[in-house]
N, C-alpha and C positions, 0 to 999 in steps of 0.2 A: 437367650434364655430370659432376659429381662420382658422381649415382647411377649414370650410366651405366660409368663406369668402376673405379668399386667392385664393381656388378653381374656386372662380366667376371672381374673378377681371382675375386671370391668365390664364381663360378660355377666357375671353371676349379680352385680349391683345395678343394670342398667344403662350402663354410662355407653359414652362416646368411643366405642371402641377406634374407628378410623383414627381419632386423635392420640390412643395412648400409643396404637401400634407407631404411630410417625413418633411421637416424642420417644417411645422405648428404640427406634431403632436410628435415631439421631443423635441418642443421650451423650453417645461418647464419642462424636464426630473430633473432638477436642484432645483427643486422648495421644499423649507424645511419648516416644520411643523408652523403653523399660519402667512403665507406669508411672507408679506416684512415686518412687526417686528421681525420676525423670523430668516427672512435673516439678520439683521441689529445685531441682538445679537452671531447670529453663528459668523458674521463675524469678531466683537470683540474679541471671542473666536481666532479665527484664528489670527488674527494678538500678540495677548497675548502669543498662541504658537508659535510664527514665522513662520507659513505657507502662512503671505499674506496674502492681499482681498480675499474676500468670496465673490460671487454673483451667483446668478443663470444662468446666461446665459454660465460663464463659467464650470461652475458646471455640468449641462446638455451637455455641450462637454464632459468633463473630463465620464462623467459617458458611454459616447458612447463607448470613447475611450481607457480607464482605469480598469473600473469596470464593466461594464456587459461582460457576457460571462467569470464567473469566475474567472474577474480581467486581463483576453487577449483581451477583446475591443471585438467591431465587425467591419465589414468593409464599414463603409460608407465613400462613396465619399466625398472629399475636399470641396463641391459646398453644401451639405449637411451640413458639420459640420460651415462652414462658413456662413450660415444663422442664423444656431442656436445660433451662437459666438455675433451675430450682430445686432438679434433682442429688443435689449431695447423699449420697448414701452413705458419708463417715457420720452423719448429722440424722440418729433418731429420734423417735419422739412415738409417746404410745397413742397421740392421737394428732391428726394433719387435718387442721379447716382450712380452706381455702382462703383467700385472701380476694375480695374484688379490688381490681385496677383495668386503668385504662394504658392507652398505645403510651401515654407519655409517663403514667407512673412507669411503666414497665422499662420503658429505654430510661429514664432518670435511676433503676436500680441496676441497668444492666454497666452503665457510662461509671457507675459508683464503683463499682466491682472492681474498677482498674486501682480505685484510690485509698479505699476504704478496706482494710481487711478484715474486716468482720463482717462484711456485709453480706455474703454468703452465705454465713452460718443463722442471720435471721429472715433473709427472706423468705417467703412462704408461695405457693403456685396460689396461680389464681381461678382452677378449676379442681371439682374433683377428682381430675382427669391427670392431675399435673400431679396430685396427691399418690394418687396410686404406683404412678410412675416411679416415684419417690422412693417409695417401701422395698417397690420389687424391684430395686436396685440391690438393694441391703438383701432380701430374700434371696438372689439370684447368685449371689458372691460366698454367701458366708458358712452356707452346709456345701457350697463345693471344695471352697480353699482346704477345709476340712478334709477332704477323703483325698484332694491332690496332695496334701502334707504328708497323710497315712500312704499313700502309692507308692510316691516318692522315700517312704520309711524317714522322712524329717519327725515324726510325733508319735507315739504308738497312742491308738485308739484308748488306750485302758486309764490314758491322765485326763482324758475329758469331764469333767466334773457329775457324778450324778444327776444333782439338782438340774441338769441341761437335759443328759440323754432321755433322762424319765420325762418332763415337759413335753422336749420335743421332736425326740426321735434318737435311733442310733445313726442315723445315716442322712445322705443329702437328700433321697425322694422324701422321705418321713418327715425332714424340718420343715423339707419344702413346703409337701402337705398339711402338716399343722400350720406354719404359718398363714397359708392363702386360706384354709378354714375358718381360722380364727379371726381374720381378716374381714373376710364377709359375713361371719356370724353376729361380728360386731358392727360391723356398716351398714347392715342390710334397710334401706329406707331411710335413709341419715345423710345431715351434712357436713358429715366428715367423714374419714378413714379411720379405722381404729382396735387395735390390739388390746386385747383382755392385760389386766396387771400381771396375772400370772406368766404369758404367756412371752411378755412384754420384757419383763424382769429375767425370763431365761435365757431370751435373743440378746437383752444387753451384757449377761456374761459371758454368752458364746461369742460377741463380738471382742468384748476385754481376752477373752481367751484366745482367742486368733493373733490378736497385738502382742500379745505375751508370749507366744509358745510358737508362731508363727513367723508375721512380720515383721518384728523386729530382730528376728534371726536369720531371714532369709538372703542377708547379702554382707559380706564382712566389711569391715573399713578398706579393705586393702580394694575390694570389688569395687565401693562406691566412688573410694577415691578416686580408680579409675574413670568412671560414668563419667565424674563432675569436669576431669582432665578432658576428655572425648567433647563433652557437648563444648567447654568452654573453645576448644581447638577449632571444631567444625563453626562454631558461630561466630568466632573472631575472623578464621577466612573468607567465611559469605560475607560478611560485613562489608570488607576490605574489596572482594569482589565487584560488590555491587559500587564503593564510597568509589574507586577507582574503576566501576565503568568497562571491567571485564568476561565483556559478554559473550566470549564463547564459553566461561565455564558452566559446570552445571545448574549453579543456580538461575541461569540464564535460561538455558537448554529446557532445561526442566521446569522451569514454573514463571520466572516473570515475563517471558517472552511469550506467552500465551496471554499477558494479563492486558484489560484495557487499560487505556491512558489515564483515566478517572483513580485507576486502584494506584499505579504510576506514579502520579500526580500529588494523593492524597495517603501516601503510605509512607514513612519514614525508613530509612534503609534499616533499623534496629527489627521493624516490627515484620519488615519483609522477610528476615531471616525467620523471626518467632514462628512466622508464619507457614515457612517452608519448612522448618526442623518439626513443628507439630505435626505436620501432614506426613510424615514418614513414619514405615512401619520398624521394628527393631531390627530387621535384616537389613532392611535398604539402608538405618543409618550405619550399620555395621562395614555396610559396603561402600560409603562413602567416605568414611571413616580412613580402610584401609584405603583405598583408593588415593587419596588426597596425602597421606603421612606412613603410607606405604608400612602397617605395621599389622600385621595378625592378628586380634583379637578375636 
């Protein structure tokens, strides 16, 4: 959804469409098993091993550039991985200018990312290519969660605040549609990206109101607690696997026995784990889960 709605805006402004499509459909290469709880427990994991913040955005660089292609990266363009770097969609803004940088500002904020936690929340892309990408993250999320909450019967439509539906729709095609309208009506021949106040002002209380009425209800303490037990289980055994050299288990099997000697070489057993648990979808960790500590969940 993200490419499809970047596609439009970028189509309708000019822009680089080749580029928004790769960066909208890389964006969440980074993305680890039961989303941003998920990400939130890995990352504790990572700072407990001294590897740094953990997040996806960077994560999904790292993986372009480090891990796929058997741990040699592949070759995507600066203008590419700098979108994918810059995309936070918790992080709006009613209007996105670009920022010019070269190959080494870009790898000096990507290497920060690990140390600095704030550094995410300021960085800016460096096209307005990477801008776009940005928004239609936040577009692409925030009238769907919406009508999955209503499906699900977690929310009844009727609490959604007027001041939203009237802006900008009852539904997700309608937010969608006004947002990419208002989007390109205010960018059209501009160097930047950018939402009307009005329109601005309604997508930040639909986003406050998803936080509120949504995800911070979607998972109990007693659920998360679990998550945090599961991932800290599974990464303490891969650890252990790898520090002790037992390579027929899976983390073996399945991913560093593919990798070359460079990734081998220059990866620390902490980050290999990071590295293996992000690249799994929520069933495969599920199954490796029971697998390993033989318990149902």
């Amino acid at each position: 959804m993200v490419s499809k709605i970047a596609r439009t805006i970028g189509r309708a402004l000019n822009l680089n469409e080749d580029l928004i499509e790769a960066a909208s459909l890389g964006h969440d290469l980074g993305h680890v098993p039961f989303g941003h709880e998920g990400e939130k427990i890995l990352n504790n994991l990572s700072l407990k091993y001294n590897e740094g913040f953990f997040s996806h955005n960077v994560q999904s660089v790292r993986t372009l550039m480090n891990i796929e292609n058997q741990g040699k990266g592949n070759n995507i363009c600066i203008q590419i991985l700098d979108a994918i770097l810059c995309h936070n969609g918790e992080m709006i803004q009613n209007i996105y200018m670009p920022h010019k940088k070269n190959i080494k500002q870009f790898l000096e904020e990507y290497n920060l990312s690990y140390t600095n936690k704030e550094m995410l929340k300021t960085i800016k892309p460096m096209t307005l290519e990477g801008c776009v990408v940005r928004i239609s993250d936040v577009i692409a999320y925030v009238g769907k969660d919406i009508e999955d909450a209503i499906r699900l019967q977690a929310i009844d439509k009727k609490i959604i605040p007027k001041e939203i539906t009237q802006t900008l729709g009852n539904n997700n095609s309608e937010i969608i549609d006004t947002l990419v309208n208002d989007i390109i009506t205010n960018s059209l021949n501009k160097n930047y990206i950018k939402l009307s106040k009005k329109v601005f002002a309604a997508l930040n209380k639909l986003i406050k109101f998803n936080y509120q009425e949504i995800y911070l209800k979607t998972n109990s303490q007693e659920t998360l607690a679990l998550y945090e037990k599961m991932f800290e289980n599974l990464f303490e055994l891969y650890y252990d696997h790898i520090i002790n050299k037992k390579t027929t288990e899976d983390i073996y099997k399945l991913f560093l026995n593919d990798m070359e000697e460079t990734y081998i070489n220059e990866t620390t057993p902490a980050r290999m784990v990071l590295d293996f648990i992000a690249g799994m979808t929520d069933n495969f960790f599920l199954y490796q889960y029971n697998k390993y500590f033989q318990k149902k969940v």
